[in-house]
N, C-alpha and C positions, 0 to 999 in steps of 0.2 A: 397794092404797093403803099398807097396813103395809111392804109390798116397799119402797117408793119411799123411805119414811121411812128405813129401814135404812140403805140406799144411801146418801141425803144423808148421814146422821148418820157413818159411815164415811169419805166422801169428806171432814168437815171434821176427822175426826181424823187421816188421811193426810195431809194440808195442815199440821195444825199440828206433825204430826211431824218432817214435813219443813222448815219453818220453824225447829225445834229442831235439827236437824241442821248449817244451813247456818250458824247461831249459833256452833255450836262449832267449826267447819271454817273459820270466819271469824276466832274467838280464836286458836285456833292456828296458822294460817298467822298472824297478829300479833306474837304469841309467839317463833314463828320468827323472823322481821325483827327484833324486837327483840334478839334473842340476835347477830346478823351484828351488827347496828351497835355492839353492845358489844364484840365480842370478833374484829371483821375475819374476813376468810378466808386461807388459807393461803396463807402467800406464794409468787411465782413462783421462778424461777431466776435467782441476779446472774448479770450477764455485766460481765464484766471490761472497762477503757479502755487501762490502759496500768501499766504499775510502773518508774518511774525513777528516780534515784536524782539530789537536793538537796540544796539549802544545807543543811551543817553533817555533809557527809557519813552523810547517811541515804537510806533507802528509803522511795520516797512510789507507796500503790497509791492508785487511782480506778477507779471501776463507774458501770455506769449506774443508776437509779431501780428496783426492783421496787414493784409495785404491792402493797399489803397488808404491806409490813413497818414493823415499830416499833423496830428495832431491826437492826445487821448486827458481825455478830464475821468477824474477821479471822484466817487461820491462817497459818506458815509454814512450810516444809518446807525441815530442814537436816539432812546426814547420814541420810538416806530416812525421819526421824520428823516428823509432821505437828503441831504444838502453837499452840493458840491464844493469840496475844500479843496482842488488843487488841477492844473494843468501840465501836461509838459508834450516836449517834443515827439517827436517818433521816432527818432533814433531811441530812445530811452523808452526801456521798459520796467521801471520801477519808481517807487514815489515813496519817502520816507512822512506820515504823518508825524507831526511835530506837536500837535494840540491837544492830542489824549492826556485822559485823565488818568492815572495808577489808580484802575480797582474798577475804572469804568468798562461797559461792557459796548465792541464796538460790532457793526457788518459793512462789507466794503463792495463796491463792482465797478466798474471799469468801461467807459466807450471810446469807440474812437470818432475821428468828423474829420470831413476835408473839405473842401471849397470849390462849390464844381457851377459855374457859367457865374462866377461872385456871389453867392450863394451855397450857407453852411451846409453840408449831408454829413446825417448821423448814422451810425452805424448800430447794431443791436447792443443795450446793457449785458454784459456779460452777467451768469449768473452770479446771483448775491453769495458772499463767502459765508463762512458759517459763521456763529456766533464766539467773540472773541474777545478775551479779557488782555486789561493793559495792565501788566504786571511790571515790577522795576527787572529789569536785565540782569541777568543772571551773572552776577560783577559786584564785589564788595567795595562798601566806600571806601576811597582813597585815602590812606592816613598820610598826611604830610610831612608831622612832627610829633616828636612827643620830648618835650623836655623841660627838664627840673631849677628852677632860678631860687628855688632856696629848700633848705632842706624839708619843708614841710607838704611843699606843693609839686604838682604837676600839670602843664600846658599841653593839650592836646588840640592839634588842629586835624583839619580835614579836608578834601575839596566836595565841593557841593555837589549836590542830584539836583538836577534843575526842577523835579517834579515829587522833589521831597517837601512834605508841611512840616517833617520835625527830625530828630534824631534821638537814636537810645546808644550810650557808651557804657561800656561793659568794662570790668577791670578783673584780672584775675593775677597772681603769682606765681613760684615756682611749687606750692604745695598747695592753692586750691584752684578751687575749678572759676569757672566764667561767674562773674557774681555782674547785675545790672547795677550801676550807680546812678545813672543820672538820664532824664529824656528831657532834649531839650527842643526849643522852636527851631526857625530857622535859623541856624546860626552854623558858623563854621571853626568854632572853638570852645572848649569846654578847659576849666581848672581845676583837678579834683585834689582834695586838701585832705589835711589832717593824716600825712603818710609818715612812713617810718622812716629816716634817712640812710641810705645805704642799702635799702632795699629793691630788688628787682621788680619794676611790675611790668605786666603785659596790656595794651588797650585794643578793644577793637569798637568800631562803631556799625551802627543798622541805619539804614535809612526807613522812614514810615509814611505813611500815605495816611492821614486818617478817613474813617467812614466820612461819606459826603451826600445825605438822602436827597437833595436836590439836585445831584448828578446822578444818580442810580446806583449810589456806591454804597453796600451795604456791612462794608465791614474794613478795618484798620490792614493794610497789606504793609510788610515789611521787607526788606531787603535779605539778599544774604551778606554773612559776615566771614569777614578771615579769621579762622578755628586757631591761627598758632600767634594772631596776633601783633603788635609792634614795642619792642622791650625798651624799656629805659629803666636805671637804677638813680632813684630819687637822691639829690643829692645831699651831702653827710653835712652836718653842723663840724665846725672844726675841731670838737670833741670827738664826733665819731670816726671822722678824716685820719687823725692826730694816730690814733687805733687804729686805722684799718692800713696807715700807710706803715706803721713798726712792726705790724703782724709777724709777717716774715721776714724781719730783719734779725739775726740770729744772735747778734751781739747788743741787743734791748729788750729784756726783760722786765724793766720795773718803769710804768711811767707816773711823775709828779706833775698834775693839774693844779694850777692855780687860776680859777676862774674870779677875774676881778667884777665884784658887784656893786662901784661905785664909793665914792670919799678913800675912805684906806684900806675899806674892807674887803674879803672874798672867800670863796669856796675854793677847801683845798682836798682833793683829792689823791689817791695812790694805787696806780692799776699794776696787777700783776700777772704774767702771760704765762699761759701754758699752751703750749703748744706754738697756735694761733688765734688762741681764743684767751679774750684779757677777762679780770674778776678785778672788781674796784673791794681791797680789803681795807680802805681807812677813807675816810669823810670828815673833815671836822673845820670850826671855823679857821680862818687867819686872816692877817692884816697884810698889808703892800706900805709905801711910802706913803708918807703924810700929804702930799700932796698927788697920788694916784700914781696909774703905771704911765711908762712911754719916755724913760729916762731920753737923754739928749747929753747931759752935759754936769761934770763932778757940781754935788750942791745943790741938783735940783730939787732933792729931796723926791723922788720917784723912782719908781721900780721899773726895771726893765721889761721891754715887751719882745715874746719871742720864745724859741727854743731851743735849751741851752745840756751842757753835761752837768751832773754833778760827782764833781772831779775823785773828792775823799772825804769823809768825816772829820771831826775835829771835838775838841769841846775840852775845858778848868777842868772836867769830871773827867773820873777812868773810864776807857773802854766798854760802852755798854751790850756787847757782842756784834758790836756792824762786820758785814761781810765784807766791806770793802777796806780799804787802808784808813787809820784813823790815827789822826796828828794830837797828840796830849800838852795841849798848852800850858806854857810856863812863860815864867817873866822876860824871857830875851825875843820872845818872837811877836812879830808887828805884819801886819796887813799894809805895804809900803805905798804912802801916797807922794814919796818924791821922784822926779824926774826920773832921778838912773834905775830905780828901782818899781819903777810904778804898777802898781796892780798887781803885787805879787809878797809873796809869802817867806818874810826875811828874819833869820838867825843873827842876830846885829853882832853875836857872836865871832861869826864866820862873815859877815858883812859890815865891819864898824861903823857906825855914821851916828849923828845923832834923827832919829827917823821919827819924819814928820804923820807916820799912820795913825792905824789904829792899833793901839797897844793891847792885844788880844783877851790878856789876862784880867785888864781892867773890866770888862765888861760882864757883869754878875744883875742879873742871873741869864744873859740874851747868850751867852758865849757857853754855857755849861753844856749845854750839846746844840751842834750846827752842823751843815754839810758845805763846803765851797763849790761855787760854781764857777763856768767857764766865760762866766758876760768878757766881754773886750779883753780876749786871751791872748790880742796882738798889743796890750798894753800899751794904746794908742794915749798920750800924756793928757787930764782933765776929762776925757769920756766918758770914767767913772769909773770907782775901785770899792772894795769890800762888799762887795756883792753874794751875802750868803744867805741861805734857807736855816734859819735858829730858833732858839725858843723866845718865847714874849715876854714882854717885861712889864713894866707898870702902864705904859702906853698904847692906845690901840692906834698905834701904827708904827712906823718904822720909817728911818733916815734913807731906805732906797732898797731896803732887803726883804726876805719874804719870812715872817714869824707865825708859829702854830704853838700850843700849848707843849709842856716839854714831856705827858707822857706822849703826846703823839712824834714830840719829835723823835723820842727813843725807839718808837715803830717804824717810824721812814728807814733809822738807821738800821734796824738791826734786818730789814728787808732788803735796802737795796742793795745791788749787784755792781760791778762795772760793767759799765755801758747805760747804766741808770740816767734818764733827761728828768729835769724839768719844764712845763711849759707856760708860760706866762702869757694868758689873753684876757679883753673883755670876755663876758658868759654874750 
């Protein structure tokens, strides 16, 4: 009986020790788990997607996911040393390198690390990527502007490559091909001169990278370029302007340049159009006002500035074959500088007064061939009157009109048309 007792009493302290056992085997494997979900387990090995090279001429790596990282650092290898240039999260699987050189040659790999009982774990370097050149991005430089502030030049701007050393601008037209002008540094505007005005041209710019033997770069890399270019038409001096805006006006045939060249003197030209297309058939010298062009006011002794008609011929002499109407001066007709009559063309015949103008006939030899024009055709009183294009006289200049020698004047006449201007600028 006492046997039996022992037995029981033994088997319930077996039991309970065993119960105490499976207590602690229970905390601890707990324990455990808790320490994993604070601190992860060690991560796997990145394996690499691809390293190619993006907008802004950089290198951009991408990996797939490892399981267990919190973290992945980025290395590159240039020149056979391996140095870590970048970190990021874990959510993110991609890293744009921003430090490449255009032309330099790179290799990349990838790990991941987490932090496991406060303490880094690294996971395996992913295999090294292949070997990989930083080329500029396959994207032509940006032309911002291109335009013309006088008729000989042209402004071209750009926006910058951030990892460009220089740039080459190219210019080409509507009949040649891409021609190089100009390679310049860093800069983000070029001026290209000595252009034809009124002409179209096309620009396009490269960006260049030159060789750099203390980076491993053994040769000058270039961009690509936009093939069709950015057009602008160089702008026209107000000679070519004057021309290109009558072209097709169909009721001006014949234009008179008077380019003033300073004191009384200037260049007087005579273009005539066919078609659309003008022929300058007379050049020769002439005079303006004694005191220059930019009349203002009767007296000032200046030639008017601007572009005017000329209205009809005239001239003491007969008819020298002008195309247009031509008035044969005689002793009653006056050029009328009074009030009622002002700036116009009077028969004192048909208009009796005694008239304070210019008495037509008197003026030998400036009056034997002339053309009238339309200066202040609203006959506004003192603005200024007798304003004609005639032959020279003893003087090289003139009271406010425009004088040429009188075989040329007999050429103006016997060319122009109606609808004929004159135009009257500085050159």
């Amino acid at each position: 009986m006492k046997r039996k007792l022992k037995m029981v009493f033994w088997g319930l302290c077996m039991a309970m020790l065993l119960a105490g056992n499976i207590s602690v085997c229970q905390a601890a494997a707990a324990q455990t788990t808790s320490k994993d979900q604070a601190g992860g387990e060690k991560p796997g090995r990145v394996s690499l997607k691809s390293v190619s090279v993006v907008s802004g001429d950089n290198m951009r790596i991408t990996w797939n996911p490892v399981s267990g990282a919190q973290r992945y650092q980025i290395y590159r290898k240039q020149s056979g040393t391996w140095k870590k240039i970048g970190t990021c999260k874990s959510t993110k699987l991609s890293y744009t390198d921003k430090t490449t050189l255009v032309g330099a040659k790179y290799q990349y790999r990838v790990r991941a690390y987490a932090k496991i009982g406060g303490k880094a774990v690294y996971g395996t370097f992913s295999k090294a990527s292949a070997v990989v050149t930083q080329n500029f991005y396959g994207k032509p430089v940006s032309i911002s502007s291109v335009k013309s502030s006088d008729p000989k030049t042209m402004e071209i701007k750009w926006k910058a490559r951030a990892k460009a050393t220089g740039y080459v601008i190219y210019r080409r037209t509507e009949d040649t091909a891409w021609k190089k002008i100009k390679t310049v540094k860093k800069v983000t505007s070029y001026t290209d001169k000595n252009l034809v005005g009124g002409t179209a041209y096309y620009y396009t710019v490269r960006a260049l990278s030159k060789a750099n033997a203390k980076a491993g770069i053994t040769k000058t890399l270039y961009s690509i370029y936009n093939k069709n270019g950015v057009k602008a038409v160089a702008m026209r001096d107000k000679w070519e302007q004057l021309l290109y805006d009558y072209s097709n006006d169909g009721e001006t045939n014949q234009l008179v340049f008077v380019k003033y060249t300073g004191g009384s003197s200037a260049k007087v030209e005579m273009y005539q159009k066919s078609r659309t297309d003008w022929t300058c058939i007379l050049a020769c010298d002439g005079y303006v006002g004694a005191n220059g062009i930019g009349k203002q006011i009767e007296g000032d002794r200046k030639t008017p500035t601007g572009t005017f008609n000329l209205t009809s011929a005239f001239g003491i002499k007969k008819n020298p074959g002008a195309k247009m109407s031509y008035v044969r001066v005689n002793k009653y007709l006056y050029w009328c500088g009074d009030a009622q009559y002002y700036n116009r063309l009077v028969d004192v015949r048909e208009k009796p007064h005694v008239c304070s103008g210019e008495h037509l006939i008197d003026y030998v030899p400036h009056y034997y061939y002339g053309m009238f024009l339309d200066y202040n055709k609203d006959c506004v009183y003192k603005k200024g009157s007798a304003i004609f294009l005639h032959c020279t006289g003893s003087n090289p200049y003139t009271g406010g009109c425009i004088a040429v020698s009188q075989d040329n004047m007999i050429k103006i006449i016997q060319n122009a048309e109606p609808g004929a201007k004159i135009c009257i600028y500085s050159m």
